[in-house]
TORKE-615300 format. One record per residue (C-alpha): residue number from 1; residue in three letters; z negated, x negated, y. Coordinates in nm, 3 decimals, padded with zeros to 5 digits. Example, Ala and Ser with C-alpha at 12.3 -4.5 7.8 and 13.67 -1.06 7.14 Angstrom:
NODE   resi   resn        c3        c1        c2
NODE      1    ALA   -00.780   -01.230   -00.450
NODE      2    SER   -00.714   -01.367   -00.106
//
This chain:
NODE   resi   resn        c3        c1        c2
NODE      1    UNK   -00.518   -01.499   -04.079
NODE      2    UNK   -00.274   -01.752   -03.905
NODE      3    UNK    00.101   -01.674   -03.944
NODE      4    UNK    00.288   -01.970   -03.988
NODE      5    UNK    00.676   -02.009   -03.944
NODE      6    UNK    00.942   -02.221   -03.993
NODE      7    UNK    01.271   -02.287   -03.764
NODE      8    UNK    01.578   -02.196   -03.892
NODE      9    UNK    01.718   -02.491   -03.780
NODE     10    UNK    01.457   -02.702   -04.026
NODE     11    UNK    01.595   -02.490   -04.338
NODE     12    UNK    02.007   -02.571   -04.233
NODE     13    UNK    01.907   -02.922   -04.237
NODE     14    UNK    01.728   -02.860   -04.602
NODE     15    UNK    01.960   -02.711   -04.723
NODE     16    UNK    02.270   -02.831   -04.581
NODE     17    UNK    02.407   -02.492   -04.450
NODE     18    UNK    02.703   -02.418   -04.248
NODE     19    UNK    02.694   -02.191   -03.942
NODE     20    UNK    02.951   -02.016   -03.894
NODE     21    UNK    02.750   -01.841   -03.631
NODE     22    UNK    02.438   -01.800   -03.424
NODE     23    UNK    02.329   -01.629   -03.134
NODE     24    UNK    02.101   -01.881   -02.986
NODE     25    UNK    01.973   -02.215   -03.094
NODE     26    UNK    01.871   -02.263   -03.426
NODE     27    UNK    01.546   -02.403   -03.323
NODE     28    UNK    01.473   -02.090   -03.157
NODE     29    UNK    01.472   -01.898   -03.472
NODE     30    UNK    01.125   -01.841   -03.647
NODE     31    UNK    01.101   -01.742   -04.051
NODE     32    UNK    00.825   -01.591   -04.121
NODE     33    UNK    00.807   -01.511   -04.481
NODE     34    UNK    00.914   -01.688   -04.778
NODE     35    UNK    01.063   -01.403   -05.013
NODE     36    UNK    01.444   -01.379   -04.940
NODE     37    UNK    01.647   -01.102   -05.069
NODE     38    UNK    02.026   -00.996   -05.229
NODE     39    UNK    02.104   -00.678   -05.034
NODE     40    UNK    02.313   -00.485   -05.292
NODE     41    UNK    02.104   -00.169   -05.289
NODE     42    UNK    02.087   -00.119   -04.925
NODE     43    UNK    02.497   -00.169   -04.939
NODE     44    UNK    02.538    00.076   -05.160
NODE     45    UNK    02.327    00.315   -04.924
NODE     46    UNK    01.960    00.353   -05.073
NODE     47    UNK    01.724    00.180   -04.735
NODE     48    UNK    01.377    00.226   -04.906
NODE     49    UNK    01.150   -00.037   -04.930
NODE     50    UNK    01.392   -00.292   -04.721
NODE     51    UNK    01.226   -00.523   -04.559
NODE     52    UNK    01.404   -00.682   -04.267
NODE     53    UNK    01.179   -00.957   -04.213
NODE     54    UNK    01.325   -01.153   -04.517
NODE     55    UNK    01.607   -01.405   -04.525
NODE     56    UNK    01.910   -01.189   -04.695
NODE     57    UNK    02.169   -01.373   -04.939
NODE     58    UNK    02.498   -01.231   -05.020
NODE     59    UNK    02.704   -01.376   -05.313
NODE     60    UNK    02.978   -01.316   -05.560
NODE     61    UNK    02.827   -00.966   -05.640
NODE     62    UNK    02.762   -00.784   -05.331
NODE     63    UNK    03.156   -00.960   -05.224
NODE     64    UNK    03.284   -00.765   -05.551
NODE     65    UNK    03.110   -00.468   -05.462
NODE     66    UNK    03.228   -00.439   -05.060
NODE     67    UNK    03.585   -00.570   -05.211
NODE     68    UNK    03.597   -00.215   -05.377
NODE     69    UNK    03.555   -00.018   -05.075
NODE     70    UNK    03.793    00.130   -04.836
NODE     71    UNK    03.786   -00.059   -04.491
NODE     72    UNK    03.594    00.239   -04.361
NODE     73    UNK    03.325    00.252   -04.650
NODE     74    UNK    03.248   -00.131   -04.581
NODE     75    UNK    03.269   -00.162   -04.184
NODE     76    UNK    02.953    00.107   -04.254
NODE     77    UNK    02.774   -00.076   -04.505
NODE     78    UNK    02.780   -00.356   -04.337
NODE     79    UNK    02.664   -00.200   -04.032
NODE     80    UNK    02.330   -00.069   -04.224
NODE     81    UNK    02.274   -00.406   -04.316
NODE     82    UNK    02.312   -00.593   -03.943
NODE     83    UNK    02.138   -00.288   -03.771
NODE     84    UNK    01.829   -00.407   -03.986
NODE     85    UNK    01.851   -00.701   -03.775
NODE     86    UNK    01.701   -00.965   -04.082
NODE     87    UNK    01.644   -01.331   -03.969
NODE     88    UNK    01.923   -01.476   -04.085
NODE     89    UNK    02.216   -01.368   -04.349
NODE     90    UNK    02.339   -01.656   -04.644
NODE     91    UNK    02.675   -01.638   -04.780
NODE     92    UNK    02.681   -01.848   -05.128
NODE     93    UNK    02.949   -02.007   -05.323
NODE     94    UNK    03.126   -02.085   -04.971
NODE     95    UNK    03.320   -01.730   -04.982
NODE     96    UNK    03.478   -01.661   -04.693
NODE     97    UNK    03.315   -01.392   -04.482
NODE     98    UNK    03.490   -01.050   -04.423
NODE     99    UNK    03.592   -00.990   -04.028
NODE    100    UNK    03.351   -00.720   -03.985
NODE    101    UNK    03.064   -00.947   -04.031
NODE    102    UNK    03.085   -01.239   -03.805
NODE    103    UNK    03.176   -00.887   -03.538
NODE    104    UNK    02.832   -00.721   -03.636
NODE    105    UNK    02.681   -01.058   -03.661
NODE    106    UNK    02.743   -01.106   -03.300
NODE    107    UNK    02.653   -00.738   -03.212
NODE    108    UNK    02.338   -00.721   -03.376
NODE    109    UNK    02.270   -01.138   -03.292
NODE    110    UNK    02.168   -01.195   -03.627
NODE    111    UNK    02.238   -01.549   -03.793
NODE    112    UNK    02.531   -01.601   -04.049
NODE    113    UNK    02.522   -01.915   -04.281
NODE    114    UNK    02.716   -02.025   -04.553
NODE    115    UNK    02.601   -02.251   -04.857
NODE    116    UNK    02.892   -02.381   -05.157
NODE    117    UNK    02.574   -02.363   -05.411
NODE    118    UNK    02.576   -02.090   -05.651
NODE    119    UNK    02.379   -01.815   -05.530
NODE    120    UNK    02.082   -01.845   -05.808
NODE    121    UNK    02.010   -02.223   -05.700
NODE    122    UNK    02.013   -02.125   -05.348
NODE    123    UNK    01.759   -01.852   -05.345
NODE    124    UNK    01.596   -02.098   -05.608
NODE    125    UNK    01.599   -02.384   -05.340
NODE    126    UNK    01.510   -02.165   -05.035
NODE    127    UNK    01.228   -01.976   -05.235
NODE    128    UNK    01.069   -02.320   -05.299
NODE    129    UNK    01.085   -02.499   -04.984
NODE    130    UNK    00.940   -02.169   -04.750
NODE    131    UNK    00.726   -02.147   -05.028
NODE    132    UNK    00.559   -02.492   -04.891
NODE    133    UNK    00.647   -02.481   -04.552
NODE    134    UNK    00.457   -02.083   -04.463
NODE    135    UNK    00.211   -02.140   -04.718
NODE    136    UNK   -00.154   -02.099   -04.593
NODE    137    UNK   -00.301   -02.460   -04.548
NODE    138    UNK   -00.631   -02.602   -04.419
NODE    139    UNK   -00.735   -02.984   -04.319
NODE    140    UNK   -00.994   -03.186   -04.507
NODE    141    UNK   -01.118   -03.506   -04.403
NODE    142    UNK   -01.057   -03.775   -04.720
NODE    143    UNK   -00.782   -03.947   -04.864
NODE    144    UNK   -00.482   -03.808   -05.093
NODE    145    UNK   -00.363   -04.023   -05.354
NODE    146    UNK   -00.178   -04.010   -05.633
NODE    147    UNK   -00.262   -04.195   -05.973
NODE    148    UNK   -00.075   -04.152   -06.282
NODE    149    UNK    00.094   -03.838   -06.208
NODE    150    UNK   -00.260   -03.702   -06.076
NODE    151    UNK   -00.313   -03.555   -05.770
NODE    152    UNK   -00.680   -03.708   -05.679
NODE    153    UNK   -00.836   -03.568   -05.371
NODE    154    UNK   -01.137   -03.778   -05.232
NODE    155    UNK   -01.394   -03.658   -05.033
NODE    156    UNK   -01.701   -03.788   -04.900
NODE    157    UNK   -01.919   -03.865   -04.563
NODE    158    UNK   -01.806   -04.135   -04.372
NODE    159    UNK   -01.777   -04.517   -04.463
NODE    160    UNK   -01.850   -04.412   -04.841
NODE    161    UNK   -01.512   -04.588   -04.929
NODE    162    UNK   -01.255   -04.363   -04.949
NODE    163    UNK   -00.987   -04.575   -04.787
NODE    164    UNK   -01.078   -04.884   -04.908
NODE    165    UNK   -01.069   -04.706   -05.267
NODE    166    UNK   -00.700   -04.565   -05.184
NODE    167    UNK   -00.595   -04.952   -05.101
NODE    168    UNK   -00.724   -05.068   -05.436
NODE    169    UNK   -00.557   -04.810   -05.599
NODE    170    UNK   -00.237   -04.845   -05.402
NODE    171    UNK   -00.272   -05.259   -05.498
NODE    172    UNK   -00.267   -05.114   -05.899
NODE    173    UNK    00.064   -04.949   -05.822
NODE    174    UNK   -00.040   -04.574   -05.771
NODE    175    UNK    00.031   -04.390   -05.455
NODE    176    UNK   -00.125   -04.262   -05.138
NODE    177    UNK   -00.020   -03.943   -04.945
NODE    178    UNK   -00.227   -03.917   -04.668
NODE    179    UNK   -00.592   -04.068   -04.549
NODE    180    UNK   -00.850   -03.916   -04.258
NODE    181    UNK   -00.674   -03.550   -04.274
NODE    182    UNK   -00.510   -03.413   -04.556
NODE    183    UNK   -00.376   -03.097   -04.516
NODE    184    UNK   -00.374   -02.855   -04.817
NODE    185    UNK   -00.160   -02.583   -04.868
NODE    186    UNK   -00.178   -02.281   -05.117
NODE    187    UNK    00.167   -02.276   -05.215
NODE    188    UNK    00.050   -02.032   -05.537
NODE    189    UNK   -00.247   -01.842   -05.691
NODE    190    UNK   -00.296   -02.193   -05.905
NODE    191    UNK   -00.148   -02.471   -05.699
NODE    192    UNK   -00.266   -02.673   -05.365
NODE    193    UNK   -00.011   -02.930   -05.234
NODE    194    UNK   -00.196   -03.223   -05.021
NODE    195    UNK    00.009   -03.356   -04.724
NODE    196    UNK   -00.055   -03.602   -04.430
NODE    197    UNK   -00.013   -03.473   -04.052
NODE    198    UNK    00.358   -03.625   -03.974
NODE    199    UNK    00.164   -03.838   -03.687
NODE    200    UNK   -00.048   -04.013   -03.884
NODE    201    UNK    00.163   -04.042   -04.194
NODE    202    UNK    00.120   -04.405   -04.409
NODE    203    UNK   -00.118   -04.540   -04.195
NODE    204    UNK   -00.477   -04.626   -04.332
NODE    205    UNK   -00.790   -04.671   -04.143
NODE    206    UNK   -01.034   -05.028   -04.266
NODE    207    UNK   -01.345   -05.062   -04.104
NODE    208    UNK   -01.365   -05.404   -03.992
NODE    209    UNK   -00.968   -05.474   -04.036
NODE    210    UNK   -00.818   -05.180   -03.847
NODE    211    UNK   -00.540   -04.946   -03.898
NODE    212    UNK   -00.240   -05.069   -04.150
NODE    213    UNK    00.102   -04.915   -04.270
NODE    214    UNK    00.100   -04.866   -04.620
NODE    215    UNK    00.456   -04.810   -04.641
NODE    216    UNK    00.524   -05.117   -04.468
NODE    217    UNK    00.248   -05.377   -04.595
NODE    218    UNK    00.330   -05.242   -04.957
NODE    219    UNK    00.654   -05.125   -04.952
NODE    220    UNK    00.785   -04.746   -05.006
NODE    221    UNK    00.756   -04.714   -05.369
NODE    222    UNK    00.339   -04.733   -05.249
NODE    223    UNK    00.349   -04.361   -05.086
NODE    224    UNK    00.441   -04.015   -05.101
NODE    225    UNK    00.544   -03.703   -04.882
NODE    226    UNK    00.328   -03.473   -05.071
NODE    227    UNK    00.128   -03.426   -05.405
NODE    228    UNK   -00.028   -03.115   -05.611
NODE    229    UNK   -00.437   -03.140   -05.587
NODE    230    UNK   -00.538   -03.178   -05.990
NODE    231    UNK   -00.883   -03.329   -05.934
NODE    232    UNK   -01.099   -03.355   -05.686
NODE    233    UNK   -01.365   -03.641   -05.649
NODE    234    UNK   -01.694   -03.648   -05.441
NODE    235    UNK   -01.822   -03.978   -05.337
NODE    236    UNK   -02.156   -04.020   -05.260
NODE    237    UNK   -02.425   -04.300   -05.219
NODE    238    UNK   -02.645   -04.312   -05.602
NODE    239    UNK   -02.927   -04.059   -05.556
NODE    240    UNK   -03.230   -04.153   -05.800
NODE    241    UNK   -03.335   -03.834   -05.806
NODE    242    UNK   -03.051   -03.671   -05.908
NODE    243    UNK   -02.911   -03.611   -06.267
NODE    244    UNK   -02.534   -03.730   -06.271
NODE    245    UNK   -02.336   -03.603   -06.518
NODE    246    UNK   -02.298   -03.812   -06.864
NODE    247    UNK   -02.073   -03.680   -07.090
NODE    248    UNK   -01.851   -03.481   -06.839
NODE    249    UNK   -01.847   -03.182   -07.132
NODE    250    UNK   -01.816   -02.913   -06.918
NODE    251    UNK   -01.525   -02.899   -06.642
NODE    252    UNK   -01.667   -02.824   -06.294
NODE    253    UNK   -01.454   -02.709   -06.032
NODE    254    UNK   -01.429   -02.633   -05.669
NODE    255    UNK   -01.262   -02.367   -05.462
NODE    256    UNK   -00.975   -02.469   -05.162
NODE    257    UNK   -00.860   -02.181   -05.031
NODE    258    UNK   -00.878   -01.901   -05.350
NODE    259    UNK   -00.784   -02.198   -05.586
NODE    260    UNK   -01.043   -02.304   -05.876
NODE    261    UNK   -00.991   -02.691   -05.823
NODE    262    UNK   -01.155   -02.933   -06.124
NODE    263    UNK   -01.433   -03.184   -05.947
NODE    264    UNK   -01.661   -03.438   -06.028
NODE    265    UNK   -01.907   -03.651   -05.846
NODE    266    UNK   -01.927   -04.015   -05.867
NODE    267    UNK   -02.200   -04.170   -05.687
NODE    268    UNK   -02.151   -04.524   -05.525
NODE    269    UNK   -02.339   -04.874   -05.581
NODE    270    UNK   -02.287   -05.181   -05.519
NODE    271    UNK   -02.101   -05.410   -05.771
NODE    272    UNK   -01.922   -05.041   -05.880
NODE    273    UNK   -01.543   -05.036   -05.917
NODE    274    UNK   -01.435   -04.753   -05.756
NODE    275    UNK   -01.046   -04.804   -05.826
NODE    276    UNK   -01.077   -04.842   -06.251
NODE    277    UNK   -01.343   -04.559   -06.236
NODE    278    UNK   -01.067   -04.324   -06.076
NODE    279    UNK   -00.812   -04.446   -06.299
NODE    280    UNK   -01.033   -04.338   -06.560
NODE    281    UNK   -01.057   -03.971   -06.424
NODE    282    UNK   -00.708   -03.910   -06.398
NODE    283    UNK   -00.610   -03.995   -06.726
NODE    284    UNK   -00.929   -03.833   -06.845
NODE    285    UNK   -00.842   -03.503   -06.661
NODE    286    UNK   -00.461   -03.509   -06.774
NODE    287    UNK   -00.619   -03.540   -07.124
NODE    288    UNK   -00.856   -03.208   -07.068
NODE    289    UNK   -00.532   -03.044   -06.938
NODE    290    UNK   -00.334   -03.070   -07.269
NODE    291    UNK   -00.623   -02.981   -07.472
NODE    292    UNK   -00.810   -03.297   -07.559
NODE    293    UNK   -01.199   -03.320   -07.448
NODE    294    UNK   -01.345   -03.695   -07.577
NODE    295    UNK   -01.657   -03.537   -07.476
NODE    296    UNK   -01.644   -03.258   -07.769
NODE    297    UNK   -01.502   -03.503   -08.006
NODE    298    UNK   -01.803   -03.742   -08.005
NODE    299    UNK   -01.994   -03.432   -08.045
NODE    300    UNK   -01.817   -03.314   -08.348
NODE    301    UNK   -01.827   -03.633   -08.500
NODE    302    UNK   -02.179   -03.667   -08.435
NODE    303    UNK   -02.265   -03.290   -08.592
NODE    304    UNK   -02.394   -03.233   -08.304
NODE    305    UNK   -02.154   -02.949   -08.145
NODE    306    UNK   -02.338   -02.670   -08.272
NODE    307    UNK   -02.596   -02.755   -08.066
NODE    308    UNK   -02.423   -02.695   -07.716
NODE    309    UNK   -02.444   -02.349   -07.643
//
């Protein structure tokens, strides 16, 4: 499996960290896992289980804890925790480092940063963005959009419609996120986040009109960065032979990458209005997700829901 990183230079800038020191350029410095740590055990002596690859974060509690120590007892603890050599070390609350660390810091060339957030929001804030950025991903060709607060994925073969679907939709004042290649990444056991690549970010292809800027022919408020996958929609040209479903009773889904994703399949005609039809499933599969099926209901109130087994 790939191992993806991010620079630490990228998560100073998120975060808005101070550095009050480095041994090389930032940019130079790969992260390579998202879980971040608060050292306190391996300060007080017990090295079990460490693991030096994460980000380590020392607040108010581990600077009460060295505070107690002779000069001795710290300068050692300290030690044990730059000989592990971790990425990078985050001071919170903007506390003022003790001497020995910015001298082990540059013996040991490990990172020092300092944040004024409280130390819960930062590991809170770092957690979630290397959560995104190292999270396994994989690029689909369709078009991202967003429509009422739904994440609507559409797929299907080339010159189907997608894009010219995503400019209706972004004409009735939803959103798009990315068109062509959207790249999905796992950032849970339950959730896919949809991206664009950063070079072709806003811009839509239109067969027959060419490519256009979203952001700039409908203004800012008509994309967005990123957006979790809810539904997923096939589009595909109307197959006679095939049984489409009618009442949309049962929820099929599709797997991305571990994730059980809800689908459908709409097929396309002529004269069909792609843009209201989507509207329709988003609200329809928000609905499903707080408990309501409209589905079951007609069912009910036709007697007839003994009958689906």
């Amino acid at each position: 499996m790939t191992q993806f990183s991010v620079s630490l230079d990228k998560i100073v800038k998120e975060l808005k960290l101070e550095v009050i020191y480095t041994p090389t350029e930032l940019g130079k410095i790969p992260i390579y896992t998202e879980e971040v740590n608060r050292p306190g055990l391996l300060l007080s002596g017990y090295e079990n289980y460490f693991e030096p690859t994460r980000i380590q974060v020392l607040g108010n509690m581990e600077k009460g804890f060295l505070s107690t120590m002779t000069t001795e007892r710290r300068r050692e603890s300290l030690h044990r925790l730059f000989s592990k050599c971790p990425p990078a070390i985050v001071i919170t609350r903007g506390i003022e480092p003790f001497e020995e660390t910015v001298q082990y810091a540059a013996e040991f060339k490990v990172p020092v940063l300092r944040s004024a957030d409280h130390t819960s929001g930062l590991m809170s804030g770092l957690i979630s963005y290397l959560s995104v950025e190292l999270a396994p991903r994989i690029t689909r060709h369709g078009v991202l959009v967003e429509v009422y607060g739904e994440g609507i994925l559409i797929l299907g073969e080339s010159g189907v419609g997608k894009s010219e679907t995503a400019v209706e939709l972004v004409k009735r004042g939803h959103r798009l996120i990315a068109d062509d290649a959207v790249e999905l990444r796992r950032v849970s056991d339950r959730s896919i986040v949809g991206t664009a690549p950063e070079n072709i970010r806003h811009f839509i292809e239109l067969r027959g009109v060419g490519i256009i800027n979203v952001a700039r022919i409908f203004g800012s408020g008509a994309v967005k960065m990123s957006e979790k996958v809810d539904l997923v929609v096939e589009l595909e040209p109307w197959d006679k032979t095939k049984n489409y479903s009618r009442t949309g009773l049962e929820t099929e889904t599709t797997d991305i990458m571990g994730v059980a994703i809800p689908c459908t399949v709409i097929p396309v005609t002529p004269g069909r209005n792609l843009s209201v039809i989507l509207e329709a499933a988003a609200i329809n599969n928000r609905q499903k997700k707080m408990g309501y099926n409209a589905a079951r209901e007609l069912l009910d109130k036709l007697g007839l829901e003994n009958d689906i087994g």
